[in-house]
N, C-alpha and C positions, 0 to 999 in steps of 0.2 A: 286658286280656290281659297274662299275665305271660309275663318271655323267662327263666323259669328250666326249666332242660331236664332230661334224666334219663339216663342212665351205661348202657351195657350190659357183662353182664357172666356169664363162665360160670364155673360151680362144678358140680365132679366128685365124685360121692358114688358108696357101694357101700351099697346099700341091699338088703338079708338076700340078700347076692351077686351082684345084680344093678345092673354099673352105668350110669350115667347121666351125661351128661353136659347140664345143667340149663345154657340161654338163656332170659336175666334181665335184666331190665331194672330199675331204682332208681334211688330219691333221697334225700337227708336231708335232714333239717329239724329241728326242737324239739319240735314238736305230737305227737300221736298217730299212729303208725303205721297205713298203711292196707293191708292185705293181699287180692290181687285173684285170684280162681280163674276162670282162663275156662272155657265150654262145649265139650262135644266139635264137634268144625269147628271150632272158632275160637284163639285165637292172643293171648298178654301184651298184643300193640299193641289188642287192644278197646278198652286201657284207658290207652292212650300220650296219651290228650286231655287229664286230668286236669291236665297244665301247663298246657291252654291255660286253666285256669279260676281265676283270681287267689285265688277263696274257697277254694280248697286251698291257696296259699302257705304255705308255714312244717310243711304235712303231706310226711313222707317217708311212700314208697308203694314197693312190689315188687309187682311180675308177673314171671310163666314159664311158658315152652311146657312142660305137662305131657308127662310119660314116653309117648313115643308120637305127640307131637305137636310140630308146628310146629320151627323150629330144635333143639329139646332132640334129643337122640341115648340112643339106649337099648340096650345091649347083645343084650339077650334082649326081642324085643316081645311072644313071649308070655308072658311072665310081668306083662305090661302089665294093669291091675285098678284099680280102687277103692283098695282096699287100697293100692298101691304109692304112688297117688296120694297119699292119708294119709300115709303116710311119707316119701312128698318133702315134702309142704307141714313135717312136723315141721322136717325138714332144714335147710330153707330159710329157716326163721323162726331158728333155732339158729345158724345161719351169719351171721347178721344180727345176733344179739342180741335180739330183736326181744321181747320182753316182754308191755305190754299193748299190744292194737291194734284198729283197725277188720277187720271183716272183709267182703270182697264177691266171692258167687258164681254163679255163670249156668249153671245144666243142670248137666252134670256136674260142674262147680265150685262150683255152691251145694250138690249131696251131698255131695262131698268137705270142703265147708265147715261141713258141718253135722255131718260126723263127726269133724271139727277139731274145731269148738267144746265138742262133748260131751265129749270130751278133757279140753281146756284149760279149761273150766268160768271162772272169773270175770277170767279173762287175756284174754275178749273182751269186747271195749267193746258192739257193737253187729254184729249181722250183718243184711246185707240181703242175703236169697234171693232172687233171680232164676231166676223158673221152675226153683229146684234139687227133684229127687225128694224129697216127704216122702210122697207114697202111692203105689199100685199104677197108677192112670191116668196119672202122669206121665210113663209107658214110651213114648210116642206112636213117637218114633224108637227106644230101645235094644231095645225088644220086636221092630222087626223080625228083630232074629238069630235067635227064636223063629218067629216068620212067615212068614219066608220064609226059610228052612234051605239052606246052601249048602256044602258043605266048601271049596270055593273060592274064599280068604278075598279075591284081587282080583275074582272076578267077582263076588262078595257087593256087593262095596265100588262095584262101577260101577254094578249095579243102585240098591244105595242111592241112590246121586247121581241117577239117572235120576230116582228115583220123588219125590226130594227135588227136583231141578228144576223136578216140574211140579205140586207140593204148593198148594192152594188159599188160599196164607197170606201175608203181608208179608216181605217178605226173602230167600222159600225161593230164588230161581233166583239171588239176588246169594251167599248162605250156599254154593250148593250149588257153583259155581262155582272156589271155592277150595278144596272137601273135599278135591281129590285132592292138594293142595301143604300143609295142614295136617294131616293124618294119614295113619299108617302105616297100610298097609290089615294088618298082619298083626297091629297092635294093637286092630282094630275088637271082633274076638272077645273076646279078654278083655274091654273096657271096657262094653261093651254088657251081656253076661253079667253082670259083677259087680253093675250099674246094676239089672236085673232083678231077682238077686236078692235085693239089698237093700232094694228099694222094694216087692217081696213081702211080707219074712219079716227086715226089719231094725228093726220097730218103728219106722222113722224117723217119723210124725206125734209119739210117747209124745217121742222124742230131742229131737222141734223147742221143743214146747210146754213142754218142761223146762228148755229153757237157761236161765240165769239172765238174760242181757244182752235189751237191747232189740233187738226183731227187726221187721223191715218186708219182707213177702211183694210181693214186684214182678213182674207177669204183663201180659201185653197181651191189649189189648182182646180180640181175636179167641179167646181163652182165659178169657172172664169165666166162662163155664158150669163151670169147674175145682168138683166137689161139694164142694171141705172147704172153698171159702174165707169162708163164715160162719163156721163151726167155729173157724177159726185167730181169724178175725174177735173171738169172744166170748171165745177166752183171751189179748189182748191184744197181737195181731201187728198192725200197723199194715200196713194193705193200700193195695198203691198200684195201679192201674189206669193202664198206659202206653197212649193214644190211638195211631190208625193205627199198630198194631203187632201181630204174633203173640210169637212164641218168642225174639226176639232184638232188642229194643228199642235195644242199638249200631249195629243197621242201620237202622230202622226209624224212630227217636224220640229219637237219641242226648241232642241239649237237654234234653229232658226226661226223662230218664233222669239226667243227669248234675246238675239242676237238685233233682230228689227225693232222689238219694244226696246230696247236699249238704244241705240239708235236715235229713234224717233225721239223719247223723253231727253236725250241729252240737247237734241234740238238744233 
């Protein structure tokens, strides 16, 4: 167990107008930069364990509550998107220095990670997708804003929780729990939206299988039936299979979750 700890820390950006005030948390170190995207419901501290794991020592790391989410503060929520989220993470990395790095994203943070790295192209070391959208079925929750259509973006957002509390899955009723203290319910609509139509009509599988870095697809158990994960399988994604877990293996299986990103990043 290491006692080296992590700094928090806010940084105000105006991002194509809209600003934001980004809760962050970091570290430094020597080694490789590790750059952490959470999922929608969830919040930078997913990923506040990483001190407690010695074999990261000497890894400086950043997390932040995406626009929309958790502590960050956002001027305009609906202008809250995909898109936005890209350009924070650019932000974010820029403010840092931040060069070559690891990269780690979960749901909406492994999309937004994955539209990072097409970007940045051979500035990532390694990205590990956690259940992030690369096709059309990985909508399970954003497709609800399609499903069940609400103009009423808090009554939207209470049903969501509802039907997310009693979801047949590992995690759902501890996830569902904090939805309403980690997000904006006025930011649901854009995020959800964007998610859809990206995982539509954004090409993202062409996006994933092109990256240049090593990649390692992470999904739990209860989502083995996912159709592409051969697919990924035969063009060289290194698939991991988190036990006793659905969509959120930080709640579910964090050990081992935290034992395979370790792992993978060492290489």
């Amino acid at each position: 167990m290491t006692n080296q700890q992590f700094a928090s820390q806010r940084l105000a950006f105006d991002i194509d107008g809209v600003a934001v005030d980004i809760a962050a948390i970091h570290r430094d170190g020597d080694k490789a930069p590790i750059l952490f995207l959470h999922g929608f419901g969830s919040s930078k501290e997913d990923y506040a364990d990483i001190v407690q794991h010695a074999v990261f020592d000497g890894h400086p790391f950043i997390a932040y509550d995406a626009p929309g989410c958790g502590d960050t503060v956002c001027a305009d929520l609906a202008q809250v998107s995909i898109g936005l989220q890209l350009q924070t993470a650019l932000r974010v990395l820029a403010h840092y220095r931040v060069e070559r790095f690891h990269l780690v994203g979960h749901s909406m943070g492994g999309l937004t990670a994955l539209l990072l790295a097409s970007q940045l192209g051979e500035r990532v070391l390694s990205f590990t997708d956690i259940e992030g959208n690369i096709a059309p079925e990985d909508c399970f929750l954003s497709r609800q804003i399609v499903a069940y259509p609400n103009t009423d973006a808090e009554a939207f957002f209470d049903d969501f929780i509802e039907r997310t509390r009693h979801a047949p899955a590992y995690a759902s009723a501890l996830y569902a729990a904090s939805l309403r203290h980690k997000v904006r319910a006025a930011a649901v609509r854009g995020i959800f939206s964007s998610m859809v139509e990206l995982s539509d009509h954004g090409r993202l599988m062409e996006q994933f299988l092109a990256l240049p870095c090593r990649k390692m697809f992470m999904y739990g158990a209860q989502n083995a039936g996912l159709s592409y994960l051969p697919h990924i399988g035969r063009h060289g994604v290194r698939l991991c299979e988190v036990p006793h877990c659905g969509h959120f293996p930080m709640y579910s299986n964090p050990l081992f979750m935290w034992q395979q990103i370790t792992d993978f990043i060492a290489g």
